[in-house]
C-alpha positions as semicolon CSV with decimal commas, in nm:
position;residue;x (nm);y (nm);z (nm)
1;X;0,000;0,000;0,000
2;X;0,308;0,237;0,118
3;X;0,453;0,138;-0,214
4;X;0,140;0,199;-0,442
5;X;0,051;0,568;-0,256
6;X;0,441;0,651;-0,325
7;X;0,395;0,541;-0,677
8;X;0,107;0,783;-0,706
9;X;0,239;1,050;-0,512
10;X;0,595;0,997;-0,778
11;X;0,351;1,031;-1,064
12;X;0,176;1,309;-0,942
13;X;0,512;1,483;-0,931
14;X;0,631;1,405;-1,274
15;X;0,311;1,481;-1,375
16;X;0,318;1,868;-1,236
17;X;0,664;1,880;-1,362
18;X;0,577;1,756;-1,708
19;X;0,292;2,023;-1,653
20;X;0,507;2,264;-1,592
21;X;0,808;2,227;-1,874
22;X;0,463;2,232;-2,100
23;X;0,385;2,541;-2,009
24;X;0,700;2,719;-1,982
25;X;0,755;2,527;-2,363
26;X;0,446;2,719;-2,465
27;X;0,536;3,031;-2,312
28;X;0,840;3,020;-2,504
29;X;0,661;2,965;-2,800
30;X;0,411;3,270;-2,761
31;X;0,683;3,474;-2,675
32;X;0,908;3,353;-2,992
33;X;0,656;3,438;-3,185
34;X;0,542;3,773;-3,017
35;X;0,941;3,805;-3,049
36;X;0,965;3,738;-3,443
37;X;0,631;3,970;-3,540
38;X;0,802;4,255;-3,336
39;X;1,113;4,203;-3,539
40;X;0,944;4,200;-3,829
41;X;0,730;4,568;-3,745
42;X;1,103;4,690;-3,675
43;X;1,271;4,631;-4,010
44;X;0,975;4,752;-4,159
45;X;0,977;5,044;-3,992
46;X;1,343;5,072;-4,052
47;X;1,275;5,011;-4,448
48;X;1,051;5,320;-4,373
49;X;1,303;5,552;-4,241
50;X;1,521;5,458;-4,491
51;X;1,331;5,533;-4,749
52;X;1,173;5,866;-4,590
53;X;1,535;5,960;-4,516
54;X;1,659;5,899;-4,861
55;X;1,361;6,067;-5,002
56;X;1,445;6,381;-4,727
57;X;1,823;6,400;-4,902
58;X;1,682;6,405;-5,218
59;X;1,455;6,700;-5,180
60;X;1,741;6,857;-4,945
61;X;1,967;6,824;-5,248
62;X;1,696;6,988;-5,485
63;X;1,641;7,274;-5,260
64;X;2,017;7,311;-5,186
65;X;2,057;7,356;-5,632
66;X;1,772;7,583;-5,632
67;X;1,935;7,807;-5,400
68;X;2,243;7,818;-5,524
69;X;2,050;7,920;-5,892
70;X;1,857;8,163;-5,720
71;X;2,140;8,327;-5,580
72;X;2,318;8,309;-5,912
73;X;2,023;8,515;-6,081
74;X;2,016;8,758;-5,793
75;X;2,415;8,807;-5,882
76;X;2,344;8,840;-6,224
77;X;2,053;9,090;-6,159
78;X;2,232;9,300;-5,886
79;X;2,534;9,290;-6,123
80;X;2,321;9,435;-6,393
81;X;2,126;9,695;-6,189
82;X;2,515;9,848;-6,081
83;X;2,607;9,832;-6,427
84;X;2,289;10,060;-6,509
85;X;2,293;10,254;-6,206
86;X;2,667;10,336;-6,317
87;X;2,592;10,424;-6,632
88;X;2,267;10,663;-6,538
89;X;2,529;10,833;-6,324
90;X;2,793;10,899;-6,572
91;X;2,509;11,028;-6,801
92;X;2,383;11,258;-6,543
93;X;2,661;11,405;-6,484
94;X;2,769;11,420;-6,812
95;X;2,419;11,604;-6,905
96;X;2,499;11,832;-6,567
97;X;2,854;11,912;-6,720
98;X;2,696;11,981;-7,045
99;X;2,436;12,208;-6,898
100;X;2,704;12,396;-6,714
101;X;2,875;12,441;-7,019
102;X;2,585;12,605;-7,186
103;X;2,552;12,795;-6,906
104;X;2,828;12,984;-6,934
């Protein structure tokens, strides 16, 4: 009888043990899984940022040339409104010499 209820009481045990490595097996599972899926959101987040940050250099680079053309033409235009403001000057006062001259 001592024999039989220890026999019992032994497979009780392994039972609850078995139980348990089951349990933690399927925890391990679920959380492999869980694991794997949040792996997978990451690179495709990071396949996101990659391509929003690639995208961002490209228009950086496109605003970056059309500054550097805008400032050409405002050069260009400042160059040429000297170049006339220098030459209404030298006619003015060539027109004010003249106009002294006929004053006289």
């Amino acid at each position: 009888v001592d024999r039989l209820k220890s026999a019992r009481e032994d497979a009780e045990a392994s039972d609850k043990q078995l139980y348990a490595k089951e349990q933690i097996s399927m925890q391990a599972k679920v959380d492999s899984a869980t694991l794997s899926q949040k792996l997978q959101e990451l690179v495709l987040f990071q396949r996101r940022c990659d391509a929003n940050l690639v995208e961002a250099a490209d228009r950086a680079e496109r605003a970056e040339r059309e500054v550097n053309e805008l400032r050409q033409r405002v050069e260009q235009v400042t160059a040429a409104v000297e170049q006339v403001s220098g030459d209404l000057d030298g006619s003015n006062s060539r027109t004010a010499i003249a106009e002294a001259e006929k004053a006289k």
